[in-house]
C-alpha positions as CSV (number, residue, x, y, z in Angstrom):
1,X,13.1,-0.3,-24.4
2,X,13.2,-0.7,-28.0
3,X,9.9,-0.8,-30.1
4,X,10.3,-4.5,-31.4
5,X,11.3,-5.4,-27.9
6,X,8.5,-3.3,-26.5
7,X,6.2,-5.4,-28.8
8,X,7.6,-8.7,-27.6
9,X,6.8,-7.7,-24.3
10,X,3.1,-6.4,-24.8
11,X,3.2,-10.0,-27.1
12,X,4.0,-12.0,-24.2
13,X,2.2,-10.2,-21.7
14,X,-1.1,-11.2,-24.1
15,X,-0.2,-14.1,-24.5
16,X,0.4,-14.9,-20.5
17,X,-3.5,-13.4,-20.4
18,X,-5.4,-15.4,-22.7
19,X,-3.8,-18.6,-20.9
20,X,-5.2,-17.2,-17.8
21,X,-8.2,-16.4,-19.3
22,X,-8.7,-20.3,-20.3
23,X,-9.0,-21.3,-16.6
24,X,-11.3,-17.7,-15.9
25,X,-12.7,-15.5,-17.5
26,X,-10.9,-12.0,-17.4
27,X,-11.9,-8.4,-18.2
28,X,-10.3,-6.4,-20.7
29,X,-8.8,-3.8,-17.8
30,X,-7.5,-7.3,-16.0
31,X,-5.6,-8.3,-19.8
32,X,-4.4,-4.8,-19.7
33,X,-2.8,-5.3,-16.1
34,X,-1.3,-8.8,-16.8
35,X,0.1,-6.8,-20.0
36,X,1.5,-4.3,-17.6
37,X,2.7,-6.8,-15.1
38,X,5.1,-8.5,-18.2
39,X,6.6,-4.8,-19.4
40,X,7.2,-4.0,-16.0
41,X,9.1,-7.1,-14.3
42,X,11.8,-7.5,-17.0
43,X,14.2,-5.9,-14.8
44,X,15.8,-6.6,-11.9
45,X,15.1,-6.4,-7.9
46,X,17.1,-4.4,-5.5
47,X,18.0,-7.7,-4.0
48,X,19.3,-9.5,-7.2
49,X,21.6,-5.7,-8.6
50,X,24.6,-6.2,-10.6
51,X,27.2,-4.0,-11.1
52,X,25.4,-2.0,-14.1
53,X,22.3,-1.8,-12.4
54,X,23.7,0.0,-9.7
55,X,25.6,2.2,-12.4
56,X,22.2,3.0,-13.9
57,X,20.8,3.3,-10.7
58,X,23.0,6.1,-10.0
59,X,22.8,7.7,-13.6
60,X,19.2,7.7,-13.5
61,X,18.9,9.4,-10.4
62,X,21.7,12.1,-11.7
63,X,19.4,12.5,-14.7
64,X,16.0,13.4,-13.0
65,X,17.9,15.6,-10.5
66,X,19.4,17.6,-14.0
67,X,15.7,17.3,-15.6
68,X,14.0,18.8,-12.5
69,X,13.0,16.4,-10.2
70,X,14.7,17.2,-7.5
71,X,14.0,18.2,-3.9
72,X,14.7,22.0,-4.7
73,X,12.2,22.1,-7.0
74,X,9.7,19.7,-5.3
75,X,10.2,22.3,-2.2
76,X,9.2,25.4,-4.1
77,X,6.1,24.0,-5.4
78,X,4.7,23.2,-2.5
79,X,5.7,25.6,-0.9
80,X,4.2,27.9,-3.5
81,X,0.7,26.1,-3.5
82,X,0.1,26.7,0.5
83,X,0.8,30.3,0.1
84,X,-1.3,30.5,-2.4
85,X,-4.4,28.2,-0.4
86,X,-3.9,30.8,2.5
87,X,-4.0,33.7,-0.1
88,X,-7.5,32.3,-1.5
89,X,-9.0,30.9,1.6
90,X,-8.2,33.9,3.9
91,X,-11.7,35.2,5.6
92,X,-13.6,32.9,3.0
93,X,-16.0,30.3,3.9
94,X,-14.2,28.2,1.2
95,X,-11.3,26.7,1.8
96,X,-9.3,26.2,-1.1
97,X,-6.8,23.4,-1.1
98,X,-4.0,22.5,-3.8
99,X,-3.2,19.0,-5.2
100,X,-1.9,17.2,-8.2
101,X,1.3,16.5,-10.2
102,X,2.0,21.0,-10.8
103,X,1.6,21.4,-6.3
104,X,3.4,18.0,-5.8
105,X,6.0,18.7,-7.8
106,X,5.9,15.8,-9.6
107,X,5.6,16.5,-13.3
108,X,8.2,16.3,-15.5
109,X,9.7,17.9,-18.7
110,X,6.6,17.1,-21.8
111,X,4.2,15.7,-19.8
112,X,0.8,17.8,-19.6
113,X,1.3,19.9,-16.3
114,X,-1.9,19.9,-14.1
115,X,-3.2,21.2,-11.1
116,X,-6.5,19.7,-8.6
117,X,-8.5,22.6,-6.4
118,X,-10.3,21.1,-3.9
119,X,-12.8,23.6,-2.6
120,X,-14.4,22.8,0.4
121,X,-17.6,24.8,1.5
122,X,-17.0,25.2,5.2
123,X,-20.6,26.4,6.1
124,X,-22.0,23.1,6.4
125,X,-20.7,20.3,8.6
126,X,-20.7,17.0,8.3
127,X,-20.9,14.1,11.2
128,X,-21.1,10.8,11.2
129,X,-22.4,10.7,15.1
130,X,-25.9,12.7,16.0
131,X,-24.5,13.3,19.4
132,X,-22.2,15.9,17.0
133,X,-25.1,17.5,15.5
134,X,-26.7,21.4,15.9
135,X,-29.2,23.0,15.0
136,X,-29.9,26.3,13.7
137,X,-32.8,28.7,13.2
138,X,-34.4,24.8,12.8
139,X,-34.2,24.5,9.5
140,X,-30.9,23.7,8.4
141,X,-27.4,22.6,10.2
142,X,-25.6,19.3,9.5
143,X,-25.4,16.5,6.6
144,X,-25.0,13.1,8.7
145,X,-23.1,10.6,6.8
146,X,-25.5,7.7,6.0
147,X,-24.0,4.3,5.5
148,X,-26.3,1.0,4.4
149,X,-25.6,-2.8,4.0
150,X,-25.5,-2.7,0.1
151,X,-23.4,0.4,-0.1
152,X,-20.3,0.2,-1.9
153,X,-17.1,0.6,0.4
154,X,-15.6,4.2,0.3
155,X,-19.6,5.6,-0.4
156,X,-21.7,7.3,1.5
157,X,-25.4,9.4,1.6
158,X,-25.4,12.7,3.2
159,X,-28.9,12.9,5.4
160,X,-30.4,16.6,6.0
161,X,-30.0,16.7,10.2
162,X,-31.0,19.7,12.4
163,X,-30.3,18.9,16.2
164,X,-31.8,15.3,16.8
165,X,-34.3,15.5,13.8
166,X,-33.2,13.3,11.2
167,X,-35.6,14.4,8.3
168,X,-37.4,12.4,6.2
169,X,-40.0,12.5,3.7
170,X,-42.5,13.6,6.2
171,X,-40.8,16.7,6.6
172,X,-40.3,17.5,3.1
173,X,-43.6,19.8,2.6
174,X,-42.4,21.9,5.5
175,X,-38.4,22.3,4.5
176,X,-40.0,23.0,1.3
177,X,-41.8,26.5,2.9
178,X,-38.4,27.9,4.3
179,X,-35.7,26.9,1.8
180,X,-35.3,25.9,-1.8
181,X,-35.3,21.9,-1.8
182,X,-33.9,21.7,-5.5
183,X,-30.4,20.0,-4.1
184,X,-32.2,17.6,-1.8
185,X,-34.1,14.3,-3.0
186,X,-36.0,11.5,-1.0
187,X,-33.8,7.8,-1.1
188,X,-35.2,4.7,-1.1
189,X,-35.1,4.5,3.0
190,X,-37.2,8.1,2.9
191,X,-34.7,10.1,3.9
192,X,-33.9,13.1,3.1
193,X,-30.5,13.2,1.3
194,X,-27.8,15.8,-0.4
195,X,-28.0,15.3,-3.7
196,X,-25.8,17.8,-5.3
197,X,-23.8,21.1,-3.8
198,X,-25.7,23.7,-1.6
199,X,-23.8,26.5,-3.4
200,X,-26.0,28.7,-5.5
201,X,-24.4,29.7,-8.8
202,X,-23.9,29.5,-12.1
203,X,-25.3,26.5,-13.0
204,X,-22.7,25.6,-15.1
205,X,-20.3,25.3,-12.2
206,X,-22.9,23.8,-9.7
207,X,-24.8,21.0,-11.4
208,X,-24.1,17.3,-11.0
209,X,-22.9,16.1,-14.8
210,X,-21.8,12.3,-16.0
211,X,-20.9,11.3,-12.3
212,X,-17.6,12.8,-11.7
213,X,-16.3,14.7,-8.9
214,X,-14.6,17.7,-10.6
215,X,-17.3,20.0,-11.7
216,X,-15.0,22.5,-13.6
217,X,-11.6,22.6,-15.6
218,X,-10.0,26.1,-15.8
219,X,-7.2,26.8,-18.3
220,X,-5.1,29.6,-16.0
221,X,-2.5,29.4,-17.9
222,X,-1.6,27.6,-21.8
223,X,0.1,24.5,-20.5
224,X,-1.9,24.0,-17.2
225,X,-5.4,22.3,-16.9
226,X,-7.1,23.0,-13.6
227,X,-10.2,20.8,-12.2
228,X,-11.7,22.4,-9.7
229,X,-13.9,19.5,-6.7
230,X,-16.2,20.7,-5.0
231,X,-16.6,18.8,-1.3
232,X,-17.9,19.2,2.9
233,X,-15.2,18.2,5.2
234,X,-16.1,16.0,8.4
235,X,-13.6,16.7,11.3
236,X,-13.3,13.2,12.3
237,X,-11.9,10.5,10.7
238,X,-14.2,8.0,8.9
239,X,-14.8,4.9,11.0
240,X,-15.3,2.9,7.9
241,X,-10.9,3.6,7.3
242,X,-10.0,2.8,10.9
243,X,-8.3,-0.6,10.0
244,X,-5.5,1.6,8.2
245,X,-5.0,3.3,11.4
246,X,-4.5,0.3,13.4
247,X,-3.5,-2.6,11.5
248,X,0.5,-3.8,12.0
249,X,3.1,-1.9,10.5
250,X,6.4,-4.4,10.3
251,X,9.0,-1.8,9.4
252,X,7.4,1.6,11.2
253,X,5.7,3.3,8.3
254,X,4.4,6.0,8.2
255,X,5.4,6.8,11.8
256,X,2.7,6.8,14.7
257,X,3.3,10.8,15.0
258,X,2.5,10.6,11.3
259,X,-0.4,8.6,11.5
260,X,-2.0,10.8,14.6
261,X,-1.8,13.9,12.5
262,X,-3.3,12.2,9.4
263,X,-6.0,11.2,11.8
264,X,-6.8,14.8,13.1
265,X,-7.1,15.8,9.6
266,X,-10.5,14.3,9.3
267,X,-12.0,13.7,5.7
268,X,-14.0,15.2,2.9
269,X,-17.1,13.6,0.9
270,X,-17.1,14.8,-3.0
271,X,-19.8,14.3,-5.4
272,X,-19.5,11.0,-6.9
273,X,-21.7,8.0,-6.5
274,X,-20.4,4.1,-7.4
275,X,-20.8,3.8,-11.4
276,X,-22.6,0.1,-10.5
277,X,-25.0,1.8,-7.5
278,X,-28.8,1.8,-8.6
279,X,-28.7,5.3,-6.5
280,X,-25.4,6.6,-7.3
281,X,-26.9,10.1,-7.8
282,X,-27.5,9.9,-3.9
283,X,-23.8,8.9,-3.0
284,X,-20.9,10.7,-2.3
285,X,-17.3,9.3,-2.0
286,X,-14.9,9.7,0.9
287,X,-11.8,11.6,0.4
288,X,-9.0,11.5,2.2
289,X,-6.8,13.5,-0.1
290,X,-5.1,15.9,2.7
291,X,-3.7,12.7,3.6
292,X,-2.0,11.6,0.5
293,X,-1.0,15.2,0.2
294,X,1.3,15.0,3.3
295,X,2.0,12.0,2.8
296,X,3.7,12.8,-0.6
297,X,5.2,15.8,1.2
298,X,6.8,12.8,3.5
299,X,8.0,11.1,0.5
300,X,12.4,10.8,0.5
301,X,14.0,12.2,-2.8
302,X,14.5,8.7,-3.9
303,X,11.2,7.6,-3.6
304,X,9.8,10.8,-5.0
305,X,12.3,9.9,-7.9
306,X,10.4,6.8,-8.1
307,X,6.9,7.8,-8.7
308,X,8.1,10.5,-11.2
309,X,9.8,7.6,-13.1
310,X,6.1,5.3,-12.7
311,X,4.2,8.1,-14.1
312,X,6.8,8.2,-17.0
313,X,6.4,4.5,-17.6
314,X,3.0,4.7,-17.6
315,X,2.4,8.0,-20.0
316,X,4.9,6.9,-22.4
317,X,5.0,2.6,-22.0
318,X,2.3,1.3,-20.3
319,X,-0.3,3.9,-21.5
320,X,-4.0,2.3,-20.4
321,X,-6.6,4.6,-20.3
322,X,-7.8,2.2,-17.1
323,X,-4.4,2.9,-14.9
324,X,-4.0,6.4,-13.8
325,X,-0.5,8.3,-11.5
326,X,-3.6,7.5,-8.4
327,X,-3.0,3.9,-9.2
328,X,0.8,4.3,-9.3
329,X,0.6,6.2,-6.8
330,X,-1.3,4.1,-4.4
331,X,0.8,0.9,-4.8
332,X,3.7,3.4,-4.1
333,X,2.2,3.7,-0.6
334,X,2.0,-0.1,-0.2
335,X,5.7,-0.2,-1.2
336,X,6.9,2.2,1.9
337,X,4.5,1.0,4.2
338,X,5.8,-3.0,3.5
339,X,9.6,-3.1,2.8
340,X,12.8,-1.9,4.8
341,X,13.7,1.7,4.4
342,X,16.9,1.0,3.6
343,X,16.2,-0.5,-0.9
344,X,15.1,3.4,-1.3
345,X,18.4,4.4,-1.9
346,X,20.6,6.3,-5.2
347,X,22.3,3.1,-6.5
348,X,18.7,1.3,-6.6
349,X,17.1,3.8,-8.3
350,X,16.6,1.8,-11.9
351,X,14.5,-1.1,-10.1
352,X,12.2,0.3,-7.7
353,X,9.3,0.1,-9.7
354,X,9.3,-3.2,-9.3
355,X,9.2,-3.4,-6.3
356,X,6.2,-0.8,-6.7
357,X,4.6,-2.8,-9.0
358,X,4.5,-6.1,-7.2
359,X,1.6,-4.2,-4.5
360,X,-0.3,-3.7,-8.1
361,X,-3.0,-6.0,-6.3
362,X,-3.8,-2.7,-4.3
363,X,-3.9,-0.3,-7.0
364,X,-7.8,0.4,-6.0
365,X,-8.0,1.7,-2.4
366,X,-5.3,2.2,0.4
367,X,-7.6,3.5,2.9
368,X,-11.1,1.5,2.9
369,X,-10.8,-1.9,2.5
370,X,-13.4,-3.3,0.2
């Protein structure tokens, strides 16, 4: 896209906005999506291909394959990043697990490589049943997962558990005797809830800053940025996701063998509270990222192609600060899961971001419904 016709476009898209915006009122990240909606749709659909979007379609692909964004190389990376999760988490009581564009294999030639370490300390688990719940040396054993009527969907509190004691501020003066309480705080309910990591360390690594989930970022190497998460994993799956388990599937994706091991992966709860919650230094979020891990592994060489091409638009075109490659990502999901299997093919490959960016409705959340 030219620049003057690039301006046209973000013209236009403005314009489309601000007539919205005189029947209700819209924020500035909902201007920047209608913006996004105009750049992206001037292009054809899969159903509606010419001639020479077919040609393109199977020039582009050729392209990325020549570039690197192929299934060899896709293969090797992740391939690379397991062996290197068993090399880490071997004997350890933290498992160390790989994510981002650099393990997905989906960065691409200029674009800031970088790599996501979720690591999970396995010493503590976390339930969201009591019947699930142990005790030990009665002072310490499991973080039950604490849901009320006003929290945000996707949000939880972690609630100090030992055996069929749930404690609570009446307890506090005698935890406070056999263990350092510094991580733990009281909620509004007078529980007892996980405030911040268990870990003892430097405090650097450990403390809860600004909100966010990654608590580190590592420079390895020059051209790769590393944020390191620090989470608990709950065996189960979270009953709060179970409609995306259940809910109809018109065209079979992902498969019910699919969705079964997805389910038996359970979930993780990393330390970040709702940026509206009045107690969002109590809340954790739910993770499901093992999920979207495999099912990125999942992922054809066309549709792989796809997203690669989505996170180019977005560095290089759309380029909002308030839409991320989780975004893209996510409505990438919807895509699959709601069209035939058969538009994800080579000669379709120049329009399938449209049909990726019609779900942009469900950029948020894939798994919890709000």
């Amino acid at each position: 896209m030219s620049k003057r016709k690039h301006a046209e476009v973000i013209k236009s898209g403005k314009s489309k906005a601000q007539r919205t915006d005189s029947q209700s009122t819209m924020s500035p990240e909902e201007e920047n999506v209608a913006i996004a909606s105009n750049m992206l749709m001037h292009t054809a659909s899969p159903k509606t291909m010419y001639s020479d979007e077919v040609d393109n379609g199977i020039w582009l692909f050729d392209v990325l394959n020549t570039i690197g964004v192929n299934e060899v190389y896709r293969k090797v990376r992740q391939q690379q990043g397991i062996i290197g999760e068993i090399l880490e988490s071997f004997q350890e009581p933290i498992t160390t697990l790989n994510m981002g564009s650099t393990f997905e294999g989906t960065d691409s030639p200029g674009e800031p490589s970088d790599m996501d370490v979720m690591r999970c300390d396995e010493s503590f688990s976390v339930i969201e049943d009591m019947a699930n719940a142990t005790e030990k040396d009665g002072i310490l054993s499991t973080l039950l997962i604490v849901r009320e009527l006003h929290t945000p969907p996707g949000y939880v509190k972690l609630q100090l558990v030992n055996g069929e004691t749930l404690y609570t501020s009446k307890h506090w003066t005698m935890l406070s005797r056999k263990r350092n309480m510094n991580v733990f705080k009281i909620d509004r309910e007078e529980r007892i809830v996980l405030s911040d990591h268990l870990l003892s360390g430097n405090p650097e690594v450990f403390k809860r800053t600004k909100n966010k989930p990654a608590d580190v970022t590592v420079g390895k190497f020059a051209h790769l940025k590393t944020d390191i998460v620090f989470s608990y994993r709950c065996k189960s799956w979270p009953t709060i996701a179970n409609e995306w388990l259940y809910r109809y599937r018109l065209y079979g994706w992902p498969s019910k063998d699919t969705i079964e091991e997805l389910k038996s992966l359970g979930f993780f709860v990393v330390r970040k509270g709702h940026p509206f919650s009045p107690e969002n230094d109590l809340e954790w979020r739910i993770s499901l990222s093992l999920q979207e891990r495999q099912l990125m592994f999942n992922l054809t060489d066309v549709q792989h192609k796809c997203y690669v091409v989505l996170k180019m638009l977005n560095r290089d075109v759309i380029n909002f600060d308030c839409i991320t490659t989780y975004h893209w990502k996510t409505c990438l999901f919807y895509a699959i899961e709601e069209n035939n299997g058969n538009i994800w093919e080579k000669k379709t490959s120049m329009v399938l971001h449209k049909v990726v960016y019609q779900k942009n409705g469900e950029m948020d959340q894939m798994w919890i419904l709000s």
